[in-house]
C-alpha positions in Angstrom: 108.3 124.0 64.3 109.3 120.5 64.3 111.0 120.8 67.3 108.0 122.0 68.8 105.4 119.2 67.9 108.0 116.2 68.4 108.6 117.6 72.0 104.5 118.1 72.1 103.8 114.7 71.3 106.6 113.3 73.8 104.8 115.0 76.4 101.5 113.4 75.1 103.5 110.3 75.5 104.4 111.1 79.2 100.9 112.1 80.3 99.2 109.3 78.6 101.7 107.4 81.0 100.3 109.5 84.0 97.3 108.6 83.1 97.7 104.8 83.1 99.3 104.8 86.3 95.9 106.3 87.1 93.9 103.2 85.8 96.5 101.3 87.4 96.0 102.3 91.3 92.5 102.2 90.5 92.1 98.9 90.1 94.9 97.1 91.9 95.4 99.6 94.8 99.0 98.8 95.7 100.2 99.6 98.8 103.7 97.7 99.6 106.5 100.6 99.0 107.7 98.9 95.6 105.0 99.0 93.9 104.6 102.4 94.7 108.5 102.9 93.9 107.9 100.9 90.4 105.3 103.0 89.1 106.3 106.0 90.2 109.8 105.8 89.0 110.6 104.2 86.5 108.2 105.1 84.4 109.1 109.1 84.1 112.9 108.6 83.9 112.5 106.0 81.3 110.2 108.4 79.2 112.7 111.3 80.2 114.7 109.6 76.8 111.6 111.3 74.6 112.7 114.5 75.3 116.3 114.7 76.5 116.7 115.9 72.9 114.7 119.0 74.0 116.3 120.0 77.1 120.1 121.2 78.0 120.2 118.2 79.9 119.0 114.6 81.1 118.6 116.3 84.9 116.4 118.3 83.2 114.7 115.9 80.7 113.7 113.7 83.8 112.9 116.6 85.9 110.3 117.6 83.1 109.6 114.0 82.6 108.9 113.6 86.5 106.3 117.3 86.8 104.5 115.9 83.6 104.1 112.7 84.4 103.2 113.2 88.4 100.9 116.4 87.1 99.2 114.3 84.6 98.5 111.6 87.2 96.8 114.2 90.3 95.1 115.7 87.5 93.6 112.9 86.5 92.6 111.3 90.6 91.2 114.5 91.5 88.9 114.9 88.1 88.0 111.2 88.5 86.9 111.9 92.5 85.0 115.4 91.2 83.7 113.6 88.1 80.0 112.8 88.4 80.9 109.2 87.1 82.7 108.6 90.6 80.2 105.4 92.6 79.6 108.2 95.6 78.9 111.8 93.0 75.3 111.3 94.8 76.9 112.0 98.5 77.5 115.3 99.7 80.7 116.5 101.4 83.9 119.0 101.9 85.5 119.1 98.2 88.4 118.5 100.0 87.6 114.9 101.8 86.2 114.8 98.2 89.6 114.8 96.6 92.4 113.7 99.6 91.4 111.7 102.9 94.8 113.7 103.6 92.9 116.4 104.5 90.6 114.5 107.1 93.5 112.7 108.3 95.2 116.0 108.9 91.6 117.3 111.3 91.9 114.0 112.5 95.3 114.3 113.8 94.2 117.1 116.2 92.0 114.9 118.1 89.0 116.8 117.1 87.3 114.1 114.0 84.2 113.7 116.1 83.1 117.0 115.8 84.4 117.8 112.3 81.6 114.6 111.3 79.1 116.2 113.4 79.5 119.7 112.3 79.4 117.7 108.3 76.0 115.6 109.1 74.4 119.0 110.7 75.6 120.8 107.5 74.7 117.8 104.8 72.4 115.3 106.3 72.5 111.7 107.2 75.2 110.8 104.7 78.1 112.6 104.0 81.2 111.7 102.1 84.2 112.0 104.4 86.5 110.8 102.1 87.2 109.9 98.2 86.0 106.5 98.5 84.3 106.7 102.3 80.9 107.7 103.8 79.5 108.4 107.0 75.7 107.8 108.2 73.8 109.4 110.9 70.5 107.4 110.7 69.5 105.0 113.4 68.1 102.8 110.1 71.6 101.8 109.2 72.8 100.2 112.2 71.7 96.8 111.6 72.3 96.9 108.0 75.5 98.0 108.7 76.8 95.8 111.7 74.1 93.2 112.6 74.6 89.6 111.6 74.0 90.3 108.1 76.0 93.2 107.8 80.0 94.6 106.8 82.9 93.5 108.1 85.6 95.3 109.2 86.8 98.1 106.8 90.4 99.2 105.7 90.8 101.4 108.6 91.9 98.2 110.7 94.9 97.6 107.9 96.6 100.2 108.7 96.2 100.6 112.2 97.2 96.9 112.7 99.0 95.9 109.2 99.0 92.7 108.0 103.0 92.5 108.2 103.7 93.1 111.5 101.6 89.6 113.4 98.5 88.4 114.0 95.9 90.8 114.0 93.7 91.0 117.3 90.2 90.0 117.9 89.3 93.7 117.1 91.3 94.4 113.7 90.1 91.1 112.4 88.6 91.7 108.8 87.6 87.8 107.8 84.4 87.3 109.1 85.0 84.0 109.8 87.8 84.6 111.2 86.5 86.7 113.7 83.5 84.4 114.7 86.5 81.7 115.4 88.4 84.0 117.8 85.9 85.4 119.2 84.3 82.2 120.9 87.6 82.1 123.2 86.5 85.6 124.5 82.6 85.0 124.6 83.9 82.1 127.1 86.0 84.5 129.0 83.0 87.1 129.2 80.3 84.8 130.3 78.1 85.0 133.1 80.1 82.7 135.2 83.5 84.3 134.8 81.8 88.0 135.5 81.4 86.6 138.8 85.0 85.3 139.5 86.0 88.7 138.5 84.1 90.7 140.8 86.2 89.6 143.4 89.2 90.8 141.8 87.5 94.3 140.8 86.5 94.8 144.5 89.8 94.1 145.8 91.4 96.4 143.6 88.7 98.9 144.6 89.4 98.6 148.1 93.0 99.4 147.4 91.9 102.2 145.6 89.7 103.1 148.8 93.2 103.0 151.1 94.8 104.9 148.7 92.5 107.7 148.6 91.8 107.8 152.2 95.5 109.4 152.5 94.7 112.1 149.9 91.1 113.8 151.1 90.9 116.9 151.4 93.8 117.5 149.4 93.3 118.1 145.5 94.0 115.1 143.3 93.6 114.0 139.5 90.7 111.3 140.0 90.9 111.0 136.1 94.6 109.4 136.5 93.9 107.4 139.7 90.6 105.7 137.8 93.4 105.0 135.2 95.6 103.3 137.8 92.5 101.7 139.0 91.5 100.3 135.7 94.5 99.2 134.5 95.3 96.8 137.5 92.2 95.5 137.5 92.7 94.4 133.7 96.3 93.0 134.3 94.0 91.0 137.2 91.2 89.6 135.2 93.6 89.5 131.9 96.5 87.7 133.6 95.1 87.0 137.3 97.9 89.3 139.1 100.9 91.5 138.0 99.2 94.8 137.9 100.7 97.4 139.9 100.4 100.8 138.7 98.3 102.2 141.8 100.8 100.9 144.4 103.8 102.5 142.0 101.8 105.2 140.1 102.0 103.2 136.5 106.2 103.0 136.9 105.9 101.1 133.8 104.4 104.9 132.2 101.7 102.7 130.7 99.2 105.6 130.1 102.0 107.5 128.5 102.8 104.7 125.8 99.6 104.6 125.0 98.8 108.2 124.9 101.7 108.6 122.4 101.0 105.4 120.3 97.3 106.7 120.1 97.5 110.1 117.5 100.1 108.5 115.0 97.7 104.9 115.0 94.9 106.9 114.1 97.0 108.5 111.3 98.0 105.4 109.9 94.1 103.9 109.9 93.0 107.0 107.8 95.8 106.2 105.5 96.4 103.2 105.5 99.2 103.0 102.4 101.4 105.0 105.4 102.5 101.7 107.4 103.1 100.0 104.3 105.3 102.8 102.7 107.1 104.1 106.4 107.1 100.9 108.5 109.2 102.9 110.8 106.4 104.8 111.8 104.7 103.9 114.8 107.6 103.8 117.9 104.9 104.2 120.6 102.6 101.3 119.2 105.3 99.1 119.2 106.7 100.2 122.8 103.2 99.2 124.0 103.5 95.8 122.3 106.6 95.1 123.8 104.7 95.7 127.1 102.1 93.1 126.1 104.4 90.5 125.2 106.3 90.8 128.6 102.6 90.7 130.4 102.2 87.1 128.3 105.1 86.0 129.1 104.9 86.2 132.8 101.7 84.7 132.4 102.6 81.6 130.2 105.6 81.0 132.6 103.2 81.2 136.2 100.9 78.7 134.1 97.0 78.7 135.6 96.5 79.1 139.2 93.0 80.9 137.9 90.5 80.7 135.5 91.1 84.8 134.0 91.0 85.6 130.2 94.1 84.2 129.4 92.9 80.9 130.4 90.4 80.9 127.5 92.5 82.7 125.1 95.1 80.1 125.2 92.7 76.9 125.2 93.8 75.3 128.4 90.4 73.4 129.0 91.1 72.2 125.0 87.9 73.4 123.8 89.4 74.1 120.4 90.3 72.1 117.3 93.4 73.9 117.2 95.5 75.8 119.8 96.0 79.5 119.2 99.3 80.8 117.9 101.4 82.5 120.1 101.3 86.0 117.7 97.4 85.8 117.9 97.9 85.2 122.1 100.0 88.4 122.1 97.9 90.6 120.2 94.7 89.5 122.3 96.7 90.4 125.3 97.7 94.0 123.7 94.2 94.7 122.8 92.7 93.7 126.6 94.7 95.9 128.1 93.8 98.9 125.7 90.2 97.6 125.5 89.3 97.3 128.9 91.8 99.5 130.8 91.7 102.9 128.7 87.6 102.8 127.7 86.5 102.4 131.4 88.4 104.8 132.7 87.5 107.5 130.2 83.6 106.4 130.7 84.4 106.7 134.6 86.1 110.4 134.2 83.4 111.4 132.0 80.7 110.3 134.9 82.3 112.2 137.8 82.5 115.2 135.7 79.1 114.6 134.5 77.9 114.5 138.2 80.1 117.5 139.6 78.3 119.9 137.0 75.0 118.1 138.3 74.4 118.2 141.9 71.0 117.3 141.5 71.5 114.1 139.9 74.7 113.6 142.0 72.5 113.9 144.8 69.5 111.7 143.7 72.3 108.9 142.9 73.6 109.5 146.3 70.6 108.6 148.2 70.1 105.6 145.8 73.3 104.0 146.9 72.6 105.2 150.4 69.3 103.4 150.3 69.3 100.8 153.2 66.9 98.7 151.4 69.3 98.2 148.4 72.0 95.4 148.5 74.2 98.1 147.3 77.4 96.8 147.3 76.0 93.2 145.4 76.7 93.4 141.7 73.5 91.5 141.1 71.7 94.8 143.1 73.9 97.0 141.4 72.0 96.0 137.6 68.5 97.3 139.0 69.6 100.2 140.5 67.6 103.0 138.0 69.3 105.9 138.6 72.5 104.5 138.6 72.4 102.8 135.1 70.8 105.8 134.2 73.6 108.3 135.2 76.0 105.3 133.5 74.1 105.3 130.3 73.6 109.2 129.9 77.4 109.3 130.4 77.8 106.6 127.4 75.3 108.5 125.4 77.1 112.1 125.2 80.9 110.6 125.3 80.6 107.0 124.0 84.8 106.0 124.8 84.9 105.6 121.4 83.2 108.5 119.8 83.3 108.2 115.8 82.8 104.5 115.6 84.2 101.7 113.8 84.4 101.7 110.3 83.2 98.4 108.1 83.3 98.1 104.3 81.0 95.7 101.9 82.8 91.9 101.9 85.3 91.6 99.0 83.9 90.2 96.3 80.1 90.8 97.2 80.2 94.1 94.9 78.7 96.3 97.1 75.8 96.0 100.1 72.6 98.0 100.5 72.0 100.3 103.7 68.8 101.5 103.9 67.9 103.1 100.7 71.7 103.8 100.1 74.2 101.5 97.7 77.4 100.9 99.4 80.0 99.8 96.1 83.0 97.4 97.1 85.9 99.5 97.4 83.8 101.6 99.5 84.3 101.9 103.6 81.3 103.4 105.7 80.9 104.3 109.2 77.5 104.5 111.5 79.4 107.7 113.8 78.5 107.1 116.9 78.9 110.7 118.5 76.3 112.4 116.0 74.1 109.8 116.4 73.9 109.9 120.5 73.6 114.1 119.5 70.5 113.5 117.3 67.1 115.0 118.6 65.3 112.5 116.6 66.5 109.8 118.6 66.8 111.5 122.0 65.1 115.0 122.9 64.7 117.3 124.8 68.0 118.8 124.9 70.1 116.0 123.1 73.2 117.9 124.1 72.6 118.1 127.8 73.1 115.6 130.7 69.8 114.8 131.5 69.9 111.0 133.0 66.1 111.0 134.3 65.5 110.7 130.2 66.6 106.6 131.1 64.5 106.3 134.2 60.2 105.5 133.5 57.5 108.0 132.8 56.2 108.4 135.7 59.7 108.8 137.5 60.5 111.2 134.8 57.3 113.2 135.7 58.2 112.8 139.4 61.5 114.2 139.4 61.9 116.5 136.2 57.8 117.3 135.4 59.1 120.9 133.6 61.4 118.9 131.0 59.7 115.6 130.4 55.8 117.3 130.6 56.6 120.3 128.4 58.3 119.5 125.9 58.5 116.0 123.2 59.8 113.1 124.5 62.3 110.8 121.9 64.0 108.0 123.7 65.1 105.5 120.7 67.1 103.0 122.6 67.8 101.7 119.1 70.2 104.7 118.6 72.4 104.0 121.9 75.5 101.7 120.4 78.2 102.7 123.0 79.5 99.3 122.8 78.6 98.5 119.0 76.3 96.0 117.9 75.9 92.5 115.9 78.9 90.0 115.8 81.9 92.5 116.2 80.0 94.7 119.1 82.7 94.8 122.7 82.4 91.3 124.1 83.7 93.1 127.3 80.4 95.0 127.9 79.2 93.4 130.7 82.1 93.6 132.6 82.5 97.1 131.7 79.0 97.9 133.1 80.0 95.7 136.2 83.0 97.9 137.0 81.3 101.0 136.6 78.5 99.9 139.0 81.2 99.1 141.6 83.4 102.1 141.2 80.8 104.4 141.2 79.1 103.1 144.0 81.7 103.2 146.1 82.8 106.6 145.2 80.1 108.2 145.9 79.2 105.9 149.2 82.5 107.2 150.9 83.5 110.5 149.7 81.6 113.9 148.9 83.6 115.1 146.0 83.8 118.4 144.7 86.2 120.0 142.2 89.4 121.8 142.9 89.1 125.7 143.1 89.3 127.5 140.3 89.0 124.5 138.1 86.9 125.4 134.2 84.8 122.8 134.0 84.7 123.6 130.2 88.3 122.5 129.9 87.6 118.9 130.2 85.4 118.5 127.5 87.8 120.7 125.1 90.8 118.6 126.5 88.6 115.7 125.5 90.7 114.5 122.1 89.6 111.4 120.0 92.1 109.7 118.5 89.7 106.1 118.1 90.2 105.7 122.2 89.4 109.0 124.0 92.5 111.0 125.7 91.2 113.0 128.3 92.7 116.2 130.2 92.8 116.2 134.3 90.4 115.7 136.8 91.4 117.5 139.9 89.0 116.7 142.2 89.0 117.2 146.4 87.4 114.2 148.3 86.1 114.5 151.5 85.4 111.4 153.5 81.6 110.8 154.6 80.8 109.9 157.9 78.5 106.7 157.0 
């Protein structure tokens, strides 16, 4: 009986130990592989000594030691996260996202997270709990709360998708508000009105080449979706490093698209979790194969020197406009998240507009006689911006499959303890996401039919009643502009917008100027929005598409 209640209490001992391991990660959330090594170690096999006495052996004291002591320790995370004294009880969600953000992590993995939040905020409301210590908000209210001027910064998800170990952080990762606001007046400079123009030259040369290109291949079935890849990723290298692109005259020989379609699902892994990098830094071959792209594309560029005012003329300082130069780790990483930036989100938002218009003729063919107009200056950028329909088919396209569909997630500033969204108490330690695919889907902000390609819904009231009088004159009308955030908004929104908007114009313009398009036989046009997988920055299936060249 002695026996008994000595080997009782040692066990007491041992999951009192679980327990303050507990406290422990609570408070100082360690996430460098020793400190997870020192408190998960060391502590069971030096308690094992309490009841080797009780076992047939010290394997099996410390094997009893480790089951207690681990047991002890998951008991205790998953009653504290179940526990009504957890800061988010008040917020619905999955028990499961409740206990683990394994679980979303795992969903997330198959490229499908934008409709598991969508399916949760239909199912919960506004604000759902995605994770232990993480919500997500539906409501148009907590946009400016959330990212204006006033709002979070970046949230944890950027630490392990870019980990502080491992270089300077880019422009997007940046957590440090202040930070940010430094780096980011090098690219405000490189996205101003005046350089917009100096790129349009280089965008319609590489659209012209695109044009010779596809001339050889009408009437013959092709994947658009990869060409606009091609198309997109030249004209970055262009504007990003003035020349050195060449993956339409080769096909991407460098397999560009494929690094970064591998890197893509494991970076999204390791943002959910962001303790992963830290504990594996092995993890994440493809990421790094893409950096080692980047840093070749910088070094070309830094040994050709400036024969052109592009991007990397600001990002380096040449006119001396800073205090302080830029590192050369910071140079690389802006260079790496360009080329991802710019190249992969345009394309995607290009795709999803020539599928849009393929399963529309009727707005295909209302945008068609707008670029046809004689009247217009159709092929002047300027022209281009007031062209309705056109921005229209653009922004509808950006509405249902924003290029990056669940958002970006911020957290409250350390040390603030906590910030207030709408009536809603975000704690520090807390991360929180505006998801941008639910909110595009909501019919409070945009109705009728939120879930239908509809692009006269961007055009005026009395074009709406001119060209769609059944949908717009029968039914409610909700247009809340303030729920479109495609590109984000406040201090950390995409300072490549404009010139995202500007290569749209041009390659859709000319696309649909030149060639009547229609897709290959026997193609489901329901397979390209199931191939559709987010993993942050949208992968997309193929686009086969036959082009037949107009006689104007």
């Amino acid at each position: 009986m002695l026996l008994i209640c000595e080997l009782q209490n040692s066990l007491a001992i041992i999951m009192c130990a679980g327990l303050t391991c507990h406290l422990i990660f609570n408070r100082l959330e360690p996430r460098t592989l020793l400190y997870f090594v020192l408190l998960l170690v060391p502590p069971p096999v030096l308690l094992a000594t309490l009841v080797v006495p009780h076992t047939s052996s010290i394997v099996s004291a410390i094997s009893l030691a480790f089951v207690v002591y681990l047991s002890s320790l998951a008991t205790s995370i998953v009653a504290y996260r179940l526990s009504p004294f957890h800061p988010l009880a008040r917020y619905p969600g999955p028990l499961l996202c409740k206990i683990t953000k394994l679980w979303f992590a795992g969903i997330a993995m198959g490229g499908k997270q934008h409709l598991y939040y969508s399916e949760l905020h239909q199912r919960f409301g506004d604000v759902v709990r995605m994770g232990p210590n993480e919500l997500s908000f539906c409501d148009v209210n907590a946009i400016t709360p959330m990212m204006g001027s006033k709002g979070m910064p970046k949230g944890p998800w950027w630490d392990g998708r870019v980990p502080e170990n491992r270089g300077a952080r880019p422009l997007l990762a940046l957590r440090d508000p202040e930070e940010h606001a430094r780096r980011r007046r090098a690219w405000n400079r490189a996205f101003s009105t005046p350089a917009l123009k100096d790129y349009g030259i280089l965008i319609d040369a590489r659209i012209s080449q695109l044009v010779d290109i596809l001339n050889t291949k009408v009437e013959t079935p092709l994947d658009l979706s990869k060409w606009l890849g091609f198309l997109t990723l030249d004209i970055m290298n262009d504007v990003m490093f003035s020349s050195g692109g060449n993956a339409m005259e080769f096909e991407d020989k460098d397999d560009i698209s494929r690094l970064l379609r591998n890197a893509q699902p494991m970076a999204l892994m390791m943002s959910h979790l962001p303790w992963v990098s830290e504990i594996f830094p092995g993890i994440g071959q493809g990421l790094r194969a893409f950096r080692k792209y980047a840093a070749q594309r910088v070094s070309e560029r830094k040994a050709r020197g400036c024969d052109r005012t592009d991007v990397f003329y600001h990002l380096i300082d040449e006119a001396g406009l800073e205090p302080a130069p830029p590192s050369s780790a910071q140079i690389l990483s802006d260079g790496g998240l360009a080329i991802i930036a710019g190249a992969e989100t345009t394309s995607t938002t290009l795709s999803h507009i020539i599928w849009f218009l393929l399963c529309n003729p009727t707005a295909y063919r209302r945008l068609q006689t707008e670029v046809d107009d004689p009247k217009r200056d159709t092929w002047v950028p300027a022209s281009q911006a007031r062209m309705p329909m056109l921005n229209a088919v653009i922004n509808e396209a950006l509405r249902l499959f924003p290029a990056v569909l669940s958002g970006s997630q911020r957290a409250p500033l350390i040390g603030s303890g906590g910030q207030t969204i709408g009536s809603h108490f975000v704690p520090e330690g807390t991360s929180a996401v505006v998801h941008t695919y639910s909110l595009h889907h909501d019919p409070r902000y945009f109705s009728p039919f939120p879930d239908t390609f509809i692009p006269e819904r961007w055009l005026t009231h009395e074009e709406q009643m001119t060209l769609e009088p059944t949908i717009f004159g029968e039914n409610e009308v909700i247009h809340n502009t303030a729920a479109f955030i495609p590109f984000s908004v406040g201090p950390s929104n995409c300072v490549g917008r404009n010139l995202a908007y500007q290569e749209m114009r041009m390659v859709i313009c000319t696309l649909v100027s030149k060639y009547e398009m229609r897709f290959e036989e026997g193609f489901d046009v329901n397979s390209w929005e199931e191939d559709m997988l987010d993993y942050f920055v949208v992968q997309r299936g193929r686009l086969p598409v036959i082009l037949t060249a107009r006689s104007n």
